[in-house]
N, C-alpha and C positions, 0 to 999 in steps of 0.2 A: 743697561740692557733690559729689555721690555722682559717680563717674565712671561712664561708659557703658557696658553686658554687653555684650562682638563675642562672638560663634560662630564658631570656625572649626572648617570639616567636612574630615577628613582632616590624618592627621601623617605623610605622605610629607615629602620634602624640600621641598615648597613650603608645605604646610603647616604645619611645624613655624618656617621660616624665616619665613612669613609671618606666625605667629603673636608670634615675638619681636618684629619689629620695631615693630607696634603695642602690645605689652604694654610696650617699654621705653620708649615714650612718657612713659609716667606717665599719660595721661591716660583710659585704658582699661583695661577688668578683662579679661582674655581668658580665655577655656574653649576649650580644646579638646577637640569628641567625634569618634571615632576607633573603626573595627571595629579595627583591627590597631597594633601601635606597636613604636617598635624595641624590640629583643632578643625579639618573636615570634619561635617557630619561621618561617621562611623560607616564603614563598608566592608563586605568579607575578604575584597582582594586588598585591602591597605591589612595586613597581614598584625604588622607592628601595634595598631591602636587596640588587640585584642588579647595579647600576650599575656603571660601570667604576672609579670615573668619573675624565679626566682633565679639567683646563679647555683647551678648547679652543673658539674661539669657530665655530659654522655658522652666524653671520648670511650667508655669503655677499652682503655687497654691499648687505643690509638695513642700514640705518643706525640703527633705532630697535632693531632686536638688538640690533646690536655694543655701543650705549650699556646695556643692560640688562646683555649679559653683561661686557663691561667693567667697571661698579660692582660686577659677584660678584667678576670678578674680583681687584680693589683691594680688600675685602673678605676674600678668603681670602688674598690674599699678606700683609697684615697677621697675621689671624691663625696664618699660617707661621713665622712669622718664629723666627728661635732661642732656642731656650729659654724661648717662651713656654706657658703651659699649654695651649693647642689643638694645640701642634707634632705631638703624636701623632698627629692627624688628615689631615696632609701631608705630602708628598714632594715637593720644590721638585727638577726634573728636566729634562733636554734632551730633548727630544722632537722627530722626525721625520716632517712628514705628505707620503706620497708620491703621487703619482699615477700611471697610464698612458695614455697618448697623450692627455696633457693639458698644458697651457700653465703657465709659471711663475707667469700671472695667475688661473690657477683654485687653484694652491697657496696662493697668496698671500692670496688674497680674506678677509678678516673678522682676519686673522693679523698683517697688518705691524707694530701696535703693541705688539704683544706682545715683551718682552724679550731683546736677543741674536737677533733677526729677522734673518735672511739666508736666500736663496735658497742651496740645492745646487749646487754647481757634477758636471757630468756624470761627473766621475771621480769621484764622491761615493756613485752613486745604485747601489742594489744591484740584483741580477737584472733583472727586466723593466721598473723603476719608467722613466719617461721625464721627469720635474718632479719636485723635493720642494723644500722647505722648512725650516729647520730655525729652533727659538728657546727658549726658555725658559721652562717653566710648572710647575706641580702634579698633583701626584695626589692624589685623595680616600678615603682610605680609608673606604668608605661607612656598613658597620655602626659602626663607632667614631665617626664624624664625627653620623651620627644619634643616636648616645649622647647627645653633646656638645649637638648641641641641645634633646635632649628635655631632658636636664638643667640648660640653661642659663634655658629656657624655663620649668622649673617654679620655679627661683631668681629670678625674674623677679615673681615672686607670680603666674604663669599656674596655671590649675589644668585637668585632663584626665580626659573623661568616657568610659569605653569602651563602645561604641552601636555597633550599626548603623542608620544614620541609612535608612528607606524610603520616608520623604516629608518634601520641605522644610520642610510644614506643621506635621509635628510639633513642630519647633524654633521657626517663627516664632510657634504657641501658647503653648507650655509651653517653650521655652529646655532649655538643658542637661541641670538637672534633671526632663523629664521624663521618664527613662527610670531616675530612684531614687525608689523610691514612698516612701522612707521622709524624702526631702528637699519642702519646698514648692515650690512653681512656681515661677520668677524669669522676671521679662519680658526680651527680647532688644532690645539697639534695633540692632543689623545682622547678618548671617548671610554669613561669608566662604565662598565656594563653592571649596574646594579639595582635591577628593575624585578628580583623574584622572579614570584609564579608569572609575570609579564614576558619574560625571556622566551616562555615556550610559543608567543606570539608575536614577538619583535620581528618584523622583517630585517630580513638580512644575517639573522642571528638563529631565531625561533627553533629554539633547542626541548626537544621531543622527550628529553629525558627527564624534563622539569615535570612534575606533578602535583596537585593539590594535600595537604596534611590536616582534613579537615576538626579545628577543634573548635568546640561548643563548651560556654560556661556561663556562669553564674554570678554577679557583683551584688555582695552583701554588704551591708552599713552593721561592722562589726568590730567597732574598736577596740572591746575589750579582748580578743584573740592576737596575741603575741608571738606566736612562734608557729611554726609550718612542718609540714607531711606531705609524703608523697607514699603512694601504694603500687609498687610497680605491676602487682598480675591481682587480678580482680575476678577472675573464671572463663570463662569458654569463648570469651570474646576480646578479641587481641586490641581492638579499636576502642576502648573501653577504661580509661583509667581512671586512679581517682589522687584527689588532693586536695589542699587548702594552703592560701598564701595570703597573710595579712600585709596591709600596705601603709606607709606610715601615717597617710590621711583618715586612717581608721576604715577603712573599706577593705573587704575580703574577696577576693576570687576562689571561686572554687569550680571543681570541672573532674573528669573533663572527656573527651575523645580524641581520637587519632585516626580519622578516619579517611583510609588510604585512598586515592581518586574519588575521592567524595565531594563531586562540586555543589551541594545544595546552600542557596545562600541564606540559609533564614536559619534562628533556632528553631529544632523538634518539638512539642511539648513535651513525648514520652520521655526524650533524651532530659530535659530539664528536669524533669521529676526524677529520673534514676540519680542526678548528680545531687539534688538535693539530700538522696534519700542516704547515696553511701558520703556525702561528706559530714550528714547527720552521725552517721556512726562512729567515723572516723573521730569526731567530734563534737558531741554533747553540748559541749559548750557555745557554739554557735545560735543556739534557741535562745541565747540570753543569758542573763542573771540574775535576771527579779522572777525569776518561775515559781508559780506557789509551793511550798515542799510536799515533796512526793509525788511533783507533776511529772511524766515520762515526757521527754521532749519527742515532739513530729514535726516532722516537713509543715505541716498548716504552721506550728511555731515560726518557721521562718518566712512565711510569705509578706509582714509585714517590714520586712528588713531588705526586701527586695530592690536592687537598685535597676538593674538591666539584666536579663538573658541577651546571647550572640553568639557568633562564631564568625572567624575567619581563618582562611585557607593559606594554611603555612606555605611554604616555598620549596616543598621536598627535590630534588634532584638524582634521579640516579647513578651511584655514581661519587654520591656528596658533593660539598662547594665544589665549585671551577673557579680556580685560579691559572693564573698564566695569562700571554696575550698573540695577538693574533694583528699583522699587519696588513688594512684593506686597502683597495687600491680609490683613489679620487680624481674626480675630472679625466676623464680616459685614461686612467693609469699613471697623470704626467706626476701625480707625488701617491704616497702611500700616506697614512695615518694610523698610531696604534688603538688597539683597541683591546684594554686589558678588562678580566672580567672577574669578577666577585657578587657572586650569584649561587643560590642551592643550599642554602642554610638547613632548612628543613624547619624545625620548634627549635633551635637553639642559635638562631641569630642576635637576640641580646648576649646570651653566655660568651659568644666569640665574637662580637662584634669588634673590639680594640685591635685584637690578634689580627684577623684578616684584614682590618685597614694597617696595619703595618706589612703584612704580606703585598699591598696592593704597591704601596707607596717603595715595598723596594723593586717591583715588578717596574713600577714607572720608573724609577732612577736607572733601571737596567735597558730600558728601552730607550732612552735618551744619551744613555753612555755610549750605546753600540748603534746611535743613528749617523 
């Protein structure tokens, strides 16, 4: 028996993940059509090439998060692990998340399982922090980590169509191939909706609740920094945060914003000089290690360590993910086709990316049981 054509639209990090976990089924052909894929030049809507990203769980308190980002993250500590082929893609690291004038229980919140969990004790906490947290997790090094899946994905027997998809209908007509006039048509029998901040302009879809999460950062050539922070309130400006995340290739991210409907697609200058200036504080040691003594480390310190400023425009939703699917109708109604959707991550579609393709793939088993 011929196995079933899925669609998935978008090879951001949910798409590419979401796309494996139904092609290694066995029981499913996957295509994936895609405007952008990794090793594109860099863009603010390809959301994923700009990522931090660390695993850290923000379910805050959500139960059905923390299970989603939990399974990513039992998922990527496996693939961490020593000397396995994906290790290049990790940095298994201590990481610090602090707060101010906030409670041990808002540090703690979505975090306590997580590895070597313990609360700061207050001789711990640096400058203004009033709560932190301290435990055990990774870092994503993201352009290489999306290597990994595309390539994992096309070894998979998945195959990748490069489109700009402008109406859903296009796909649930004509499938994949309609956008190679020199290939025949192929029928579709589901279409995975996982195209981000693109959703809010998908015909046929164009979901109004999707919005931009714009963040801007920093890529340092700083291998000797090992371990990560994050600073959750920084002062009067909510769009504003700060942090540092080393990557196993020896390069550092640092950042950052959150800046809600903020379609600008370029990095700020100001913005870049603020992030320098508080992840300078955060961290001393980023100006180096050959400083002559008694040099105060500045921002000028770190300009020759500069690898790229950027920003791209996370995939907020209001709302959160959408999951579930929805049955459209093709060729004047004479068949339906599903159309299941995983989309609206917001900054933490690496943290859940494993979790929601499991969610998707029992959505699809559930739509093929009850066809």
């Amino acid at each position: 028996m011929s196995r079933k054509h899925i669609v998935v639209l978008g090879a951001g990090v949910i798409g590419l993940t979401t796309a494996i976990k139904i092609q290694e089924t066995g029981q499913y052909q996957v295509t994936i059509v895609a405007e952008t894929l990794p090793g594109d030049a860099k863009g603010p809507g390809y959301a994923s090439q700009w990522a931090g990203a660390v695993h850290m769980s923000f379910s805050r308190g959500d139960s059905d998060q923390q299970k989603l980002d939990m399974e990513t993250f039992d998922v990527m500590w496996d693939l961490s692990q020593s000397g396995g082929l994906e290790e290049s893609c990790f940095l298994r690291v201590t990481k610090r998340f602090l707060t101010a004038n906030g409670t041990d229980d808002d540090c703690a919140l979505g975090l306590t399982q997580m590895p070597d969990f313990r609360v700061l004790e207050k001789k711990e906490l640096p400058g203004d922090a009033t709560n932190g947290v301290s435990f055990t997790t990774l870092t994503i090094d993201t352009p290489i980590y999306l290597h990994y899946l595309h390539a994992r994905f096309l070894a998979s027997g998945g195959s990748i169509v490069r489109a700009k998809v402008q109406h859903i209908n296009q796909i649930l007509e004509g499938g994949a191939e309609v956008f190679d006039i020199s290939k025949p048509l192929r029928s579709v029998d589901a279409v995975i909706v996982c195209s981000g901040l693109g959703t809010r302009f998908l015909g046929g879809i164009e979901d109004k609740d999707v919005f931009p999460i714009r963040g801007q950062t920093v890529l340092l050539r700083a291998p000797w920094i090992r371990h990560s922070l994050a600073f959750d309130v920084v002062g009067p400006d909510p769009s504003l945060c700060r942090y540092f995340i080393p990557r196993r290739s020896g390069n550092v991210i640092i950042g950052g914003t959150m800046g809600v409907d903020d379609w600008f697609p370029r990095a700020r200058p100001e913005t870049t000089q603020y992030i320098l200036k508080e992840a300078l504080i955060l961290c001393p040691e980023l100006a180096g290690t050959d400083l002559p003594p008694g040099h105060i480390p500045s921002v000028e310190d770190l300009y020759p360590n500069i690898i790229e400023e950027g920003c791209g425009l996370r995939p907020g939703r209001k709302g959160g993910i959408r999951f579930g699917f929805d049955l459209f109708p093709v060729n004047d109604a004479r068949k339906t086709v599903p159309v299941v959707y995983n989309y609206g991550h917001g900054g933490y579609g690496f943290q859940s990316s494993w979790g929601c393709a499991s969610v998707v793939l029992r959505n699809l088993t559930q739509v093929f049981h009850h066809a």
